[in-house]
Structure formats: structure tokens, C-alpha cells
C-alpha positions as CSV (number, residue, x, y, z in Angstrom):
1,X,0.0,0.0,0.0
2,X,2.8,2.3,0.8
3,X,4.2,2.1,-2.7
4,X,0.9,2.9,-4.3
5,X,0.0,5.7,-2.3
6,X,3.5,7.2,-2.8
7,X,3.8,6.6,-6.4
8,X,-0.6,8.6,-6.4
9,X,1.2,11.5,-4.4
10,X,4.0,11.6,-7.0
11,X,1.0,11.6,-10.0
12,X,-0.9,14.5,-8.3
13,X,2.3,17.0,-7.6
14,X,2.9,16.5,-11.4
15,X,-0.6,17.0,-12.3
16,X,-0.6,19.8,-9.8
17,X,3.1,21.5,-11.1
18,X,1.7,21.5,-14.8
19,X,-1.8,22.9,-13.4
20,X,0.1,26.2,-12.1
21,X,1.6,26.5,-15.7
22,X,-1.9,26.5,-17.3
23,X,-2.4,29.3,-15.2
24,X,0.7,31.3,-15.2
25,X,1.0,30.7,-19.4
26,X,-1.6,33.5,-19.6
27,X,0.2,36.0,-17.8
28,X,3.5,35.1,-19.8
29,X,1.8,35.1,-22.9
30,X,0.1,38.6,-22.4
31,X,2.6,41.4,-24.2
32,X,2.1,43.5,-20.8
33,X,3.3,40.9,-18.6
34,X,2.4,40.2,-14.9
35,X,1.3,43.8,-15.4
36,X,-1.5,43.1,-17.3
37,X,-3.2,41.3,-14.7
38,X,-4.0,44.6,-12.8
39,X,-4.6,46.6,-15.9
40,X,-8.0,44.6,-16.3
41,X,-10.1,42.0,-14.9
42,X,-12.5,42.3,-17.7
43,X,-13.8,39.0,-19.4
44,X,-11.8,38.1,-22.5
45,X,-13.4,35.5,-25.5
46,X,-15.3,32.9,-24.7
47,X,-12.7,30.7,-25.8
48,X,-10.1,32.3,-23.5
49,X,-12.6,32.1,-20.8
50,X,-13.2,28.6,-21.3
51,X,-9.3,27.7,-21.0
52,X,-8.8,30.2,-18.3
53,X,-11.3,28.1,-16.6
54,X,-9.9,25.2,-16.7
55,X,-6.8,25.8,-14.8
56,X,-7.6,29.2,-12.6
57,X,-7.6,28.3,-9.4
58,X,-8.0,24.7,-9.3
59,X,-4.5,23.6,-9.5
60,X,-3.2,26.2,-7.4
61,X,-5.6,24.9,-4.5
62,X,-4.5,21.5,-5.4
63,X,-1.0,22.1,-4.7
64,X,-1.8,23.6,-1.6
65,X,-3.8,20.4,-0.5
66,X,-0.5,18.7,-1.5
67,X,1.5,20.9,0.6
68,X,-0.8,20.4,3.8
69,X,0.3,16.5,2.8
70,X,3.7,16.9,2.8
71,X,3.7,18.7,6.3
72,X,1.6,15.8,7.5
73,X,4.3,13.4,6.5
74,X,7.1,15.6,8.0
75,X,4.9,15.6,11.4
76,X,4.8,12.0,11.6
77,X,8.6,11.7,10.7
78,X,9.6,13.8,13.0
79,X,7.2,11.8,15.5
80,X,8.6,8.7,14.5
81,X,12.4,9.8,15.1
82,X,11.4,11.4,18.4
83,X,12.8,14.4,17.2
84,X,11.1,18.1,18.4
85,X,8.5,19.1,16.5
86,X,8.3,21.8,14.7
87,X,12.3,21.9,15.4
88,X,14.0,22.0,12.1
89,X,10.9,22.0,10.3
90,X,11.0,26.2,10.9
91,X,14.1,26.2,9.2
92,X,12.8,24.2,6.1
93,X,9.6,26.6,6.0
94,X,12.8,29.7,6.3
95,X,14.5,28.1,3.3
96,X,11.2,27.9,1.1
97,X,10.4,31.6,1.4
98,X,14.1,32.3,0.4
99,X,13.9,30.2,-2.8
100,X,10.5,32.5,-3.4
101,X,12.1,35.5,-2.6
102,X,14.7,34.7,-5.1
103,X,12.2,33.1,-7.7
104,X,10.1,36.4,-7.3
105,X,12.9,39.1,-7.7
106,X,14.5,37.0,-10.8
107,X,11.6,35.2,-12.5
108,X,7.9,35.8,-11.7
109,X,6.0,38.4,-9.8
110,X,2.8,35.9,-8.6
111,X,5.1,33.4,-6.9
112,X,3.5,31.1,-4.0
113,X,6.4,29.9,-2.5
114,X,6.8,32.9,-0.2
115,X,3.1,32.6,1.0
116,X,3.4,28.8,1.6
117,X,6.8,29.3,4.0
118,X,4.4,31.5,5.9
119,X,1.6,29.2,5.9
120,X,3.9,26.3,6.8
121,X,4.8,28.1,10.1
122,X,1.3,28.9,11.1
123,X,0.5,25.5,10.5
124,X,3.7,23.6,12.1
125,X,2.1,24.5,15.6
126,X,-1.7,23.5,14.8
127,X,-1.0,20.0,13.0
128,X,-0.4,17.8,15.9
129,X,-3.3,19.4,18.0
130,X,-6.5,17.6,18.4
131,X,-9.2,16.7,15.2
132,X,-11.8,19.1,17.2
133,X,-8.9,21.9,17.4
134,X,-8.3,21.2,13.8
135,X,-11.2,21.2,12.8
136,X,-12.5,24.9,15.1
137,X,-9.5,26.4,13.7
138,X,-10.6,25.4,9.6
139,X,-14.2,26.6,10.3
140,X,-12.9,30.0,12.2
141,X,-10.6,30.8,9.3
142,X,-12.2,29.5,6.5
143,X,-15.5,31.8,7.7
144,X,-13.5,34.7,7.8
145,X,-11.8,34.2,4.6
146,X,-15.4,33.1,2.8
147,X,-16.8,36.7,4.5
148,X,-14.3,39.1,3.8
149,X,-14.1,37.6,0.0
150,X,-17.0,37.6,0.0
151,X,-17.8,41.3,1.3
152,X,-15.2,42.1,-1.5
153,X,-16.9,40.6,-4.2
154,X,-19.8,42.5,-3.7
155,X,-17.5,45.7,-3.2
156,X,-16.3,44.6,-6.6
157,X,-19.8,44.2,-8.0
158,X,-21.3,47.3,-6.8
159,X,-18.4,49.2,-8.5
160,X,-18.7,47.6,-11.8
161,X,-22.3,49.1,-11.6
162,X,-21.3,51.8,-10.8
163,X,-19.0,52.0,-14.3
164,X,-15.8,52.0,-12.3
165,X,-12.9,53.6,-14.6
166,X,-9.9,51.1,-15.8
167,X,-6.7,52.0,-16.8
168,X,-6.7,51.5,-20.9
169,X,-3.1,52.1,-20.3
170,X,-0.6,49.1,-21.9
171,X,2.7,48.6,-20.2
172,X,5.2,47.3,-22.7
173,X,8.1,46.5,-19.9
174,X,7.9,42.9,-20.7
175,X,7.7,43.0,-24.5
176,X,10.7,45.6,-25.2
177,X,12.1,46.1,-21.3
178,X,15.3,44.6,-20.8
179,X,15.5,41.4,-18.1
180,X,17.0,44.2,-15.5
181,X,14.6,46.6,-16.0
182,X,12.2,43.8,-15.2
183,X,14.1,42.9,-12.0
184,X,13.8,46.9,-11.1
185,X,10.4,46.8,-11.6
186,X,9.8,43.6,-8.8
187,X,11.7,44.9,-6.6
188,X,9.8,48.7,-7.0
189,X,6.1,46.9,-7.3
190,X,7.2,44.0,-4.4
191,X,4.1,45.0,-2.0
192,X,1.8,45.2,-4.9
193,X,2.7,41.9,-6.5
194,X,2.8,40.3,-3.3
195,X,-0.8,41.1,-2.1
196,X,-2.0,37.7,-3.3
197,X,-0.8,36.5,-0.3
198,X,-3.7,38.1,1.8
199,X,-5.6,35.2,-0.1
200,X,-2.9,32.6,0.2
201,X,-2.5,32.4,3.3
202,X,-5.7,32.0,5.2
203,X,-6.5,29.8,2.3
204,X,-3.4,28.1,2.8
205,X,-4.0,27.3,6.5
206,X,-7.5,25.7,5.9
207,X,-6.4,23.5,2.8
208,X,-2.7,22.6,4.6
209,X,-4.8,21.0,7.9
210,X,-7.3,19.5,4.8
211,X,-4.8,17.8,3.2
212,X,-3.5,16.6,6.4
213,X,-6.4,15.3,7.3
214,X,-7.0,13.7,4.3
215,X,-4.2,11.9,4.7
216,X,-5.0,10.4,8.0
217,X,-8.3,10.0,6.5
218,X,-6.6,7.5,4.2
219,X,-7.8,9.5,1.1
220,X,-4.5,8.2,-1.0
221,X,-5.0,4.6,0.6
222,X,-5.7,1.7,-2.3
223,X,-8.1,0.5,0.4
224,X,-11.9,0.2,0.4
225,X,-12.2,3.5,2.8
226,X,-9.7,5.4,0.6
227,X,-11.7,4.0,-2.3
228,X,-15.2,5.8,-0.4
229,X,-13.6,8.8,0.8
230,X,-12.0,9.6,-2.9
231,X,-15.5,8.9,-4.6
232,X,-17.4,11.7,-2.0
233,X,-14.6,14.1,-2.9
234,X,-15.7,13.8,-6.6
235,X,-19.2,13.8,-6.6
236,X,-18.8,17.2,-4.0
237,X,-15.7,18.4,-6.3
238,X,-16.7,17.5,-9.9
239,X,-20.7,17.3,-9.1
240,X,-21.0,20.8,-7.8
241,X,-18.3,22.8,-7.8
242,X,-17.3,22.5,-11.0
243,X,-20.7,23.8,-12.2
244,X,-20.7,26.6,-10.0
245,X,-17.2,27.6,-10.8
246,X,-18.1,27.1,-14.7
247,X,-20.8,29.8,-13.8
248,X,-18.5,32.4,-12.5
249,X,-15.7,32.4,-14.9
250,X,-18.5,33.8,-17.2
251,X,-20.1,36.0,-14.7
252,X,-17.6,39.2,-15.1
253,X,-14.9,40.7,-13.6
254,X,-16.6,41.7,-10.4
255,X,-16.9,37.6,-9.5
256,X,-13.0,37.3,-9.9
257,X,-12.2,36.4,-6.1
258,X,-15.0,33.6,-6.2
259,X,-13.6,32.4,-9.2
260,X,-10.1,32.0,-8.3
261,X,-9.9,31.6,-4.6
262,X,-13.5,30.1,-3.1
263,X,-14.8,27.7,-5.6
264,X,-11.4,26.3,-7.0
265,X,-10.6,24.7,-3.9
266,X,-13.9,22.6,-4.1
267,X,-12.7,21.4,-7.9
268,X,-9.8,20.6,-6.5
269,X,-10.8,18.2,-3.5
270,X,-12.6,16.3,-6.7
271,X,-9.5,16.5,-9.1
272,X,-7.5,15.2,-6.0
273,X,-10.2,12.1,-5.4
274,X,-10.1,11.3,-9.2
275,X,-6.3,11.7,-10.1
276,X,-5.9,9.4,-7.2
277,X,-8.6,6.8,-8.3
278,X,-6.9,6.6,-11.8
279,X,-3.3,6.3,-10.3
280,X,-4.3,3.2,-8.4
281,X,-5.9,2.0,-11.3
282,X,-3.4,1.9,-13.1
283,X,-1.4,-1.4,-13.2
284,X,1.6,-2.8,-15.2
285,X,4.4,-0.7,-16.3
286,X,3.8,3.0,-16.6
287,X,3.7,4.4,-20.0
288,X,5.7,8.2,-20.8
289,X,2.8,10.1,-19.8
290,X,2.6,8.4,-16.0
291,X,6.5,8.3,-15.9
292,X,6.7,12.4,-17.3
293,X,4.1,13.3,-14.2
294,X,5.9,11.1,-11.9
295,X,9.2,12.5,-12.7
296,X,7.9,16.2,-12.6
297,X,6.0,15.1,-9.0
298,X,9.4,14.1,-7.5
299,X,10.7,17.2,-8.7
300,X,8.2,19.7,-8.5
301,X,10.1,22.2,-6.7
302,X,12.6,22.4,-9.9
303,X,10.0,22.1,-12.6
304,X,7.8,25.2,-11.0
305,X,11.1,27.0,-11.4
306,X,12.2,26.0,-14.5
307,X,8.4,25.9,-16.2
308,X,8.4,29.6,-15.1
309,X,11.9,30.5,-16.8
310,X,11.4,29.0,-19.9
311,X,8.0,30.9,-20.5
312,X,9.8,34.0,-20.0
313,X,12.7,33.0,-21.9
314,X,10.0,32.4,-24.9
315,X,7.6,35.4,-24.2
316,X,9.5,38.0,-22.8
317,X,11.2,41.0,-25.2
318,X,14.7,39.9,-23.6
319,X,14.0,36.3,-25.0
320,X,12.7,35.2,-28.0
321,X,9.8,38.1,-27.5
322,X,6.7,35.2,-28.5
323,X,3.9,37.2,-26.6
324,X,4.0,40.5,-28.7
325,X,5.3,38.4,-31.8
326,X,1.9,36.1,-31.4
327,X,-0.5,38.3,-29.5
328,X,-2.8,38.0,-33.1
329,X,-3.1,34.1,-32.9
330,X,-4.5,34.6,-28.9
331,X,-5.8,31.9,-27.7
332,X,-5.0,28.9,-30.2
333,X,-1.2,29.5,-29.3
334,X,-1.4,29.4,-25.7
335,X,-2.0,26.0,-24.8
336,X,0.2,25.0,-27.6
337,X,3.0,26.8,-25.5
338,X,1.6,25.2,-21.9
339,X,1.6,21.7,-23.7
340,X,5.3,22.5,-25.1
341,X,6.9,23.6,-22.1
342,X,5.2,20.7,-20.1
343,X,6.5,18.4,-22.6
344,X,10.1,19.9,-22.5
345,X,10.0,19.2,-18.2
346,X,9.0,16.1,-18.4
347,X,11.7,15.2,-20.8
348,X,14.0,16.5,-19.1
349,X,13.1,15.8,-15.4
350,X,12.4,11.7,-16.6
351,X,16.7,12.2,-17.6
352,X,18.1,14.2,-14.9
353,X,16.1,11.1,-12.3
354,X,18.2,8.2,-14.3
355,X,21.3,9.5,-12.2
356,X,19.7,11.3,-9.8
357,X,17.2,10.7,-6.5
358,X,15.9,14.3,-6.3
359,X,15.7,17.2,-9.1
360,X,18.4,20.3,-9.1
361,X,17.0,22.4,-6.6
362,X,15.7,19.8,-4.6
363,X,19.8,19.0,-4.2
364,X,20.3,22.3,-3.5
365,X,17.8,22.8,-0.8
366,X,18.6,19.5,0.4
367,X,22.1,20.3,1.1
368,X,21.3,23.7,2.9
369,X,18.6,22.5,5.6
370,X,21.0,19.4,6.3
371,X,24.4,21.8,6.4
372,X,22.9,23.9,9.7
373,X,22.2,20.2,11.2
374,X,25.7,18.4,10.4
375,X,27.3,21.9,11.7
376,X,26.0,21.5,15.2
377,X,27.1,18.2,15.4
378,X,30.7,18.3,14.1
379,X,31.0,20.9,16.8
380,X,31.2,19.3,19.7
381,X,33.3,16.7,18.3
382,X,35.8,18.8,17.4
383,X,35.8,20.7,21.0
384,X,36.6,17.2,21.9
């Protein structure tokens, strides 16, 4: 059972990785960059809508489920060791917002890295408490966040009636601006790119104890409960709140923070029972597409990096410039480029495991939460 629920866990980061990219392709392939996300919220085609759909939101809560697992399994490592918990988990959390503060300043403005360090450390001291404690602090948080989005969804709606102004303005920093210039500009812009995080992270805390739960519920278990628990996370996932979240990607601008942060995470607790379902399924020896998610799942920290770069190497004016070159052929040429680039990382993250137990920056990172450790060791020895 252990190797099937493993081998499910790698399948869903993968899914979950290339999910972020269907997002994030939009932004890279719009000739105003990240900027053009605050230059309009307004509806595009329906054929851009439809796509947008598909990936807005969903995968992003997905990961964060997945992230919530991955604490879970740190917990009970660190349980099973008899090792102080959270302990050196802090420090793991510490280097994860350092790799998004780096990511953010040298590749992408609407990195989550950053918001999941901080959710990590909320969360570190609230796993290992009681299911009822658990469970008040989801309901508490979750209210709030559901209100306040809420409250600002119908600030946003009321404005929109109101004929609130936009800015027709087009920035043209990422289709002729240089790759500093675009560092400049992250580091002028940092609080207003990084306000997502007033989303993140009270999502974050609900979804991170979810997944945890989840776990312990057994929902990754090729058993006849996991089996039950995965098939109630569809029919509440897929069964309603795809529907509803169908419903608001075509309801306007003014239903943006429905769309992306309240009814996503609802898709994705049914993506999560039915990616799971299918990986268990699944018997004999994997075929390239099971093997390229696999591979990108035990190196998902490299391939959110690296899917990021590429797509600004391609669609940047300090690359190859694709966004402005292309902007006519919007949308047909979009997921062409998500299905390219996800192609490309599967490729390569399938090699670079043939000789390797983690991806590149999972070395990396590796190396500097173990260094601190193997330091405080060594010391004493050598006083002796």
C-alpha cells in the first residue's frame, strides 16, 4: 500500500506543477506581462474564458492540499524519530520563502512559494493538536476568509455598476524592457505583486490542515475507505463545484475572487479524489505520460522553477519576445505553448532522475537544511 500511495502522491504534484503552468502561461503570454493582470479584470473571448477556466484556481488549491500532505508526512517523521517538532521543520519553511524570494525578484511576480513558507509556520504548531482543534481552527478561518471575499466581491460588483474607470493604459516593460529593467520593476512593485498572499495564506492554513487530514483519513490509501472517501470528494468536487465555478468564470470581472480563490478549492478536492482513483488503477508498467508526471512530482520544486523560466525566456522581449510576436493568434497558441513547455519538463526531469534521486533544486535545498544540522554536530566533536 505504501508504494501505491507514494507513487498517487507523486502523479498528483505532477498533475498539480503543470496545473500552475496552465495558469501562469496566460500572464507570460500577455505582451504586458504580470502587469496586465491589474490593468483589467475584464472577461476576455469565450474561448479564452473557457481555457482560463480550466486551470484558474483549481491547480493552485490542489498544490496547496498537496502541501498540507507533505507537512503531515514531515509531522509523523519527525514523531517517528522522536525528534522536536516543529524543530528543524522552521528552518525548512525559512529556506522555502528564500527560494521565493529569489524566484520572485529574478523570475515571476505571482510566486506562492513565499506565502506557503508562511503558511507552513502557522500550521507547524496546529498539526499535531486535536481533530476538534483542527477542525474549530478550519471553520474560524475558512468563515473569515469566505466573508471578507466575499464582502469584497460585492464591493467589486457594486463598483462595476457603478461603471468603475480602468486603466486603458498598456505597459510594454515585458515585451521591449530589458531582463534588468524587469528585475527593477519587482523589486519597485514587491508590496503590490505580493498582495495575493492576503488570499494565500488564510486559504493556505485551511487547505494545509485539509490535506493533512485527508491523509489520515486514508484518502491516498488503495483500500476500500480510501476508495469511499476519494469517490465523496468527486461527486462534492466535480458534481458541484465545477458547475458553479463554470458559472462564475463567465459571470464578469466583479466575481473574480469567487472564481479563483472560493470555488477552486472545491474542484480541486474532486480533481484530488479522481487523479488518485486513476493512479491506483493503473497497473503494469507506466507508459511516458505516467512516468513524465511522476518525474515532474518528485521534482516539482525544480520544474515550478524552470516551467516559469522557460516561458519568460519564450515570451519575454529579452528572449525570443513570443507574446508581442503572437498576441494575433490569442488563444489557439497558448496552450500549444503550456503543452510545449510541459513536454520539454517532463523530458528533461524523466533524464536528470536516471542519475539522480531528487531534481536540481531539490539537491540544492537538500544540502542547505542538512548543512545547519551536520554543523551542530561536528561541533562538539571537534571541541573534543
Amino acid at each position: 500500500m505504501t508504494n501505491h500511495r507514494i507513487g498517487a502522491l507523486d502523479v498528483l504534484r505532477g498533475v498539480a506543477i503543470m496545473g500552475t503552468l496552465g495558469t501562469n502561461i496566460w500572464i507570460f503570454t500577455d505582451p504586458a506581462g504580470p502587469a496586465g493582470v491589474f490593468g483589467a479584470l475584464s472577461q476576455p473571448g469565450t474561448v479564452e474564458t473557457f481555457l482560463r477556466f480550466l486551470t484558474n484556481g483549481k491547480f493552485l488549491a490542489l498544490l496547496t492540499l498537496l502541501f498540507g500532505v507533505g507537512l503531515e508526512l514531515q509531522y509523523r517523521s519527525a514523531r517517528r524519530r522522536g525528534t522536536p517538532w516543529p524543530g528543524w521543520y522552521l528552518w525548512r519553511a525559512a529556506l522555502l520563502f528564500a527560494e521565493g524570494l529569489i524566484h520572485y525578484f529574478l523570475i515571476f511576480e505571482f510566486d506562492v512559494l513565499m506565502a506557503y513558507a508562511i503558511t507552513s509556520m502557522i500550521v507547524a504548531y496546529l498539526i499535531g493538536r486535536s481533530d476538534r482543534a483542527v477542525r474549530a481552527w478550519m471553520i474560524g478561518v475558512g468563515s473569515v476568509f469566505a466573508l471578507v471575499t466575499g464582502l469584497l466581491t460585492a464591493a467589486m460588483l457594486y463598483g462595476q455598476g457603478a461603471g468603475s474607470a480602468s486603466d486603458t493604459g498598456r505597459s510594454t516593460l515585458f515585451s521591449d524592457g530589458s531582463y534588468a529593467e524587469q528585475v527593477a520593476a519587482r523589486v519597485e512593485s514587491f508590496v503590490l505583486y505580493r498582495l495575493e498572499a492576503v488570499f494565500i495564506v488564510p486559504m493556505g492554513i485551511v487547505l494545509f490542515l485539509l490535506g493533512s487530514r485527508l491523509m489520515r483519513a486514508g484518502a491516498f490509501e488503495d483500500s476500500g475507505r480510501g476508495a469511499a472517501l476519494r469517490r465523496k470528494l468527486m461527486i462534492f468536487g466535480l458534481g458541484a463545484g465545477l458547475p458553479l465555478n463554470l458559472l462564475t468564470s463567465f459571470a464578469g470581472e466583479g466575481w473574480f475572487l469567487v472564481d479563483r480563490y472560493l470555488l477552486p478549492p472545491l474542484v480541486a478536492l474532486g480533481l484530488l479524489g479522481l487523479v488518485t482513483t486513476v493512479a491506483h488503477r493503473l497497473t503494469g508498467t507506466p507508459g511516458p505520460l505516467r512516468r513524465g508526471l511522476t518525474a515532474v512530482g518528485r521534482t516539482a520544486l525544480s520544474c515550478y522553477v524552470f516551467q516559469n523560466l522557460v516561458a519568460a525566456a519564450l515570451c519575454y522581449g529579452w528572449g525570443l519576445g513570443l507574446a508581442e510576436r503572437l498576441d494575433g493568434l490569442r488563444p489557439w497558441w497558448v496552450p500549444l505553448a503550456w503543452a510545449g513547455i510541459c513536454l520539454l519538463f517532463m523530458t528533461l526531469a524523466s533524464l536528470w532522475l536516471r542519475r539522480h534521486d531528487r531534481g536540481p533544486l531539490e539537491l540544492l535545498w537538500q544540502w542547505a537544511y542538512r548543512a545547519p544540522q551536520r554543523s551542530r554536530v561536528t561541533a562538539p566533536a571537534a571541541g573534543r
